[in-house]
C-alpha positions as CSV (number, residue, x, y, z in Angstrom):
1,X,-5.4,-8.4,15.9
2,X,-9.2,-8.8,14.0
3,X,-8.8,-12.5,15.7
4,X,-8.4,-11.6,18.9
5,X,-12.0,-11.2,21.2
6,X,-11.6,-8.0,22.1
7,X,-11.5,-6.2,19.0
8,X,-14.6,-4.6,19.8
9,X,-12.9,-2.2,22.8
10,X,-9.9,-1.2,20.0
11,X,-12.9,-0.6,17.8
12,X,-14.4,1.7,21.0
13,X,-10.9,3.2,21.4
14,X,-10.4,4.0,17.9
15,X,-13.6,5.9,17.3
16,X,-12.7,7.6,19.9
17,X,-9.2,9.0,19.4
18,X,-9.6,9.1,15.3
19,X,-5.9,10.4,15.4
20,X,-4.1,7.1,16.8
21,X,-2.3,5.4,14.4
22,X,-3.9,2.1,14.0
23,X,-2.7,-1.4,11.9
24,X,-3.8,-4.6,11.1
25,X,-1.6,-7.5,12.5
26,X,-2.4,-9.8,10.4
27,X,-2.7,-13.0,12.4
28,X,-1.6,-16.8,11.4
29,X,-1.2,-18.3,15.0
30,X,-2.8,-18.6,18.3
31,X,0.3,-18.9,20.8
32,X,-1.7,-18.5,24.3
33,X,-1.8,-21.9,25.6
34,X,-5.6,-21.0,27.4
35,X,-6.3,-18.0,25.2
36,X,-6.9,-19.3,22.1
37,X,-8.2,-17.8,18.7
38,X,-9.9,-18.9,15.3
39,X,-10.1,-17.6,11.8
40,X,-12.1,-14.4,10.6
41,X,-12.7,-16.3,7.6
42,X,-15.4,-19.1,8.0
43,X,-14.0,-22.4,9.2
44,X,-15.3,-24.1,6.1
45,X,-13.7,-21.8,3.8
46,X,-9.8,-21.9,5.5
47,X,-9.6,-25.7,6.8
48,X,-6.3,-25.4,6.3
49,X,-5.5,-22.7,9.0
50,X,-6.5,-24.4,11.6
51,X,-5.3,-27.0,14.4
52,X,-7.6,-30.2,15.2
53,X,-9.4,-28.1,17.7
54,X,-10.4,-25.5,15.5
55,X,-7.8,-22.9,16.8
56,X,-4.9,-21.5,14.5
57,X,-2.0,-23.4,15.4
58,X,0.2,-22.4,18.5
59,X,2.8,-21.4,16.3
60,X,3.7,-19.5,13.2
61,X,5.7,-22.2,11.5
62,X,2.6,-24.7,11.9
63,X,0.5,-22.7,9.8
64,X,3.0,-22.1,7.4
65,X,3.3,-25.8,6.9
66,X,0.0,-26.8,6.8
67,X,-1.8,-24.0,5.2
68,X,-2.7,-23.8,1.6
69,X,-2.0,-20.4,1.0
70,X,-5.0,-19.5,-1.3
71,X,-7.0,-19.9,2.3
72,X,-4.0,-17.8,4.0
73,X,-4.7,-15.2,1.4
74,X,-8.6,-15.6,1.8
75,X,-7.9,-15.5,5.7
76,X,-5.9,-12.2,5.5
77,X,-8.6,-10.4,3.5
78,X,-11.2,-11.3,5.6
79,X,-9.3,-9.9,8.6
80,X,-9.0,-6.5,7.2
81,X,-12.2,-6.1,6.0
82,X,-13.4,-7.4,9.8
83,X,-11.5,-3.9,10.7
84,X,-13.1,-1.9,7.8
85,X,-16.5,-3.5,8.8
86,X,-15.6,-2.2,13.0
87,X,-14.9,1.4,11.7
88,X,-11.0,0.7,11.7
89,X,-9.5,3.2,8.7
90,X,-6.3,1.2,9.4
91,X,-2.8,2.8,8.4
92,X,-0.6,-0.2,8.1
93,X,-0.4,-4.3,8.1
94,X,2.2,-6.4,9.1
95,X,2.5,-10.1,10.0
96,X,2.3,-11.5,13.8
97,X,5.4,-14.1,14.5
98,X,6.9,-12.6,11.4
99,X,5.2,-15.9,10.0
100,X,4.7,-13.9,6.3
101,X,8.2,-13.9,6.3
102,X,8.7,-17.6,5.7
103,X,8.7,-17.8,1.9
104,X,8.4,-15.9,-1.0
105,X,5.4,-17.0,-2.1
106,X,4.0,-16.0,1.8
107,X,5.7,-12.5,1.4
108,X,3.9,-12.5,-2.0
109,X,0.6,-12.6,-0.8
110,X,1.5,-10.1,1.9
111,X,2.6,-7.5,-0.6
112,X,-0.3,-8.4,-3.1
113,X,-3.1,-7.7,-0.1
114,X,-1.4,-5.0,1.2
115,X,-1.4,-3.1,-2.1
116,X,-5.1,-4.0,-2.6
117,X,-6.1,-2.8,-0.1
118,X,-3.5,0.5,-0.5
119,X,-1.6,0.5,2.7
120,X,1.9,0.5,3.5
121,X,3.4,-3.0,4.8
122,X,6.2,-3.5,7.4
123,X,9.5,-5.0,5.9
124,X,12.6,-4.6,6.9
125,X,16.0,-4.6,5.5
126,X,16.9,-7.1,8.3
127,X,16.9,-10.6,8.0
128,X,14.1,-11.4,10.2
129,X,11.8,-8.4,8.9
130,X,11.6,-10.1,5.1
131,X,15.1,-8.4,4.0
132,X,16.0,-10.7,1.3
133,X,12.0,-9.8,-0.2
134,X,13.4,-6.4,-0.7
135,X,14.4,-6.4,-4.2
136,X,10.3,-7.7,-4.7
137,X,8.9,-4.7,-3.6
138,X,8.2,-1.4,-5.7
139,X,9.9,2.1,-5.5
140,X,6.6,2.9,-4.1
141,X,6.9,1.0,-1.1
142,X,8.2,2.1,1.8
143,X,11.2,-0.1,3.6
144,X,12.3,0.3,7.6
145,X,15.8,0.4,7.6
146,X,16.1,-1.6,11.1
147,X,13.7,-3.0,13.6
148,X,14.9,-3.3,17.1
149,X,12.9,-6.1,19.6
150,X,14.4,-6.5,22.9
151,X,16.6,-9.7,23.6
152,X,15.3,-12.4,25.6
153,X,18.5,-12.1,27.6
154,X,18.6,-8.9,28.3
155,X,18.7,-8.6,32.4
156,X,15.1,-6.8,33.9
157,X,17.5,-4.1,35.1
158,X,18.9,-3.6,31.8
159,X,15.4,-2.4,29.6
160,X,16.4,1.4,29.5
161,X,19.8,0.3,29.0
162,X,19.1,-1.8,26.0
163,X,16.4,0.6,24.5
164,X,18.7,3.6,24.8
165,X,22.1,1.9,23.4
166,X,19.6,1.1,20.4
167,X,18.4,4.7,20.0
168,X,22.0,6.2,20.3
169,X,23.2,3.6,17.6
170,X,20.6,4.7,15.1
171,X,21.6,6.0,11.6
172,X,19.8,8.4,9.6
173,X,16.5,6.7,7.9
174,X,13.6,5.2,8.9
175,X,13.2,3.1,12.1
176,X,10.9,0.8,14.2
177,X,11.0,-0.3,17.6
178,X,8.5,-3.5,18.0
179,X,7.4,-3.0,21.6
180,X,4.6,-4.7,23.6
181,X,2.8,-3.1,26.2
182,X,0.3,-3.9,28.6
183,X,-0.1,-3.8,32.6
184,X,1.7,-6.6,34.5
185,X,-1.6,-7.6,36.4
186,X,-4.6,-10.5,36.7
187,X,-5.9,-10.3,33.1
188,X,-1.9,-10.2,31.6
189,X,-1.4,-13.0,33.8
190,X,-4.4,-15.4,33.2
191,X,-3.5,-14.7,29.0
192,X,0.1,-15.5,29.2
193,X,0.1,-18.4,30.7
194,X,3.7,-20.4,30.3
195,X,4.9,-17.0,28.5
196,X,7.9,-16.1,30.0
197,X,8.7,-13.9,26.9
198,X,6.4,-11.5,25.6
199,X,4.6,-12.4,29.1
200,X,3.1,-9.6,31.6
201,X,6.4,-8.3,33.4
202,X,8.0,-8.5,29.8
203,X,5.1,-6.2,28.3
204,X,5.0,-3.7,31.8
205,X,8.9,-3.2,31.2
206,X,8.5,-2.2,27.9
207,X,5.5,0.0,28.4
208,X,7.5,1.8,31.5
209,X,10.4,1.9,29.1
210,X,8.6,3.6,26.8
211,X,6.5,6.3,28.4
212,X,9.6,7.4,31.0
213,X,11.4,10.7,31.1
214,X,14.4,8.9,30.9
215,X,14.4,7.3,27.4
216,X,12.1,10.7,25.8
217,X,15.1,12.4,27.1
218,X,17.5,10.0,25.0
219,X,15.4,10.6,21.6
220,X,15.6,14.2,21.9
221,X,19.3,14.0,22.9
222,X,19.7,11.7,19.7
223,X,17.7,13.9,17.6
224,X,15.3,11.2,16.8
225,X,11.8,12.5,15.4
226,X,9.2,10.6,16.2
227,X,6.7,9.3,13.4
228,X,3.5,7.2,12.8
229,X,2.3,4.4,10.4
230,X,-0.2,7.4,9.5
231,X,2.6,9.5,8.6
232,X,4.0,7.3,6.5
233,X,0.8,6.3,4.8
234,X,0.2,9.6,4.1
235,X,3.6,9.9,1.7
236,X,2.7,7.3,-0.4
């Protein structure tokens, strides 16, 4: 997230590990209630983006309504080039709150940076990952045939359960699960504020999910190969 403060340790982290597969979530919103973000863009330049407080707005759909979107399209340049200027040689983009989703003439711009800038861009053939967009895009493009996030309701001692039902139920193509990790501790905590979902014990499930025996064991039971956004990038 090029909006986010600490951009500078990913830019650390990356250098260091040039094989990690690395994207650019381009960023509309600032949800945290005390952790709050601007533009990469000058204020002047995107008045439109932003809240009276000179944050993004808390939510996706804000933006979307008040944004003009030559400044959205301004805004979303100026974030990848922020990567490009930290050393980022980014794989992928795709849209945080799904909020380049909202419209055609959103999903639009999306596309049209995203080929600039010659890098695959994340849209599904579900609804909420831009399906009905996918007769816009070209034969070049690349399209996930299902993105799985975790349901708000699933039970704490359901995670593996829901994660593994979703592996074993995969067909043939290409598939992404949208996980988010992080530690369940003091930082998490303090940034999450009022975020139930998506908040620190959300985040620590998912990451235990995702690095236990248990659930490599139901990949290689299913058969499912594991790729990378630099994989992919690499085929176009």
């Amino acid at each position: 997230m090029p909006t986010s403060p600490w951009l500078t340790e990913v830019a650390a982290y990356a250098k260091q590990h040039p094989d990690i597969s690395l994207g650019v979530h381009l960023t509309l919103s600032s949800e945290y209630t005390t952790y709050r973000w601007s533009t990469v863009a000058p204020k002047d330049q995107v008045p439109s983006l932003l809240d009276p407080t000179g944050y993004l707005y808390l939510h996706g759909s804000d933006t979307v309504s008040h944004a003009k979107p030559a400044e959205i399209e301004l805004e979303l340049r100026a974030q990848i080039e922020r990567e490009l200027q930290f050393g980022f040689n980014p794989d992928f983009v795709d849209s945080h709150q799904r909020a380049l989703f909202s419209n055609e003439e959103l999903f639009r711009i999306y596309m049209k940076v995203a080929h600039d800038y010659k890098l695959p861009f994340l849209i599904g053939r579900d609804r909420a990952t831009g399906g009905k967009f996918v007769p816009l895009v070209s034969d070049k493009d690349l399209v996930v045939d299902s993105v799985t996030v975790i349901l708000s309701t699933t039970p704490a001692e359901d995670w593996l359960g829901f994660y593994s039902r979703a592996a074993k139920s995969l067909k043939p193509g290409l598939h992404q699960f949208y996980v988010h990790l992080a530690f369940d501790d003091a930082e998490a905590e303090s940034i999450s504020v009022d975020h139930t979902a998506y908040g620190p014990a959300w985040r620590q499930r998912d990451f235990h999910v995702m690095t236990s025996p248990e659930f490599k064991k139901v990949l290689s039971q299913n058969d499912i190969v594991l790729v990378s956004w630099k994989d992919l990038k690499k085929i176009m």
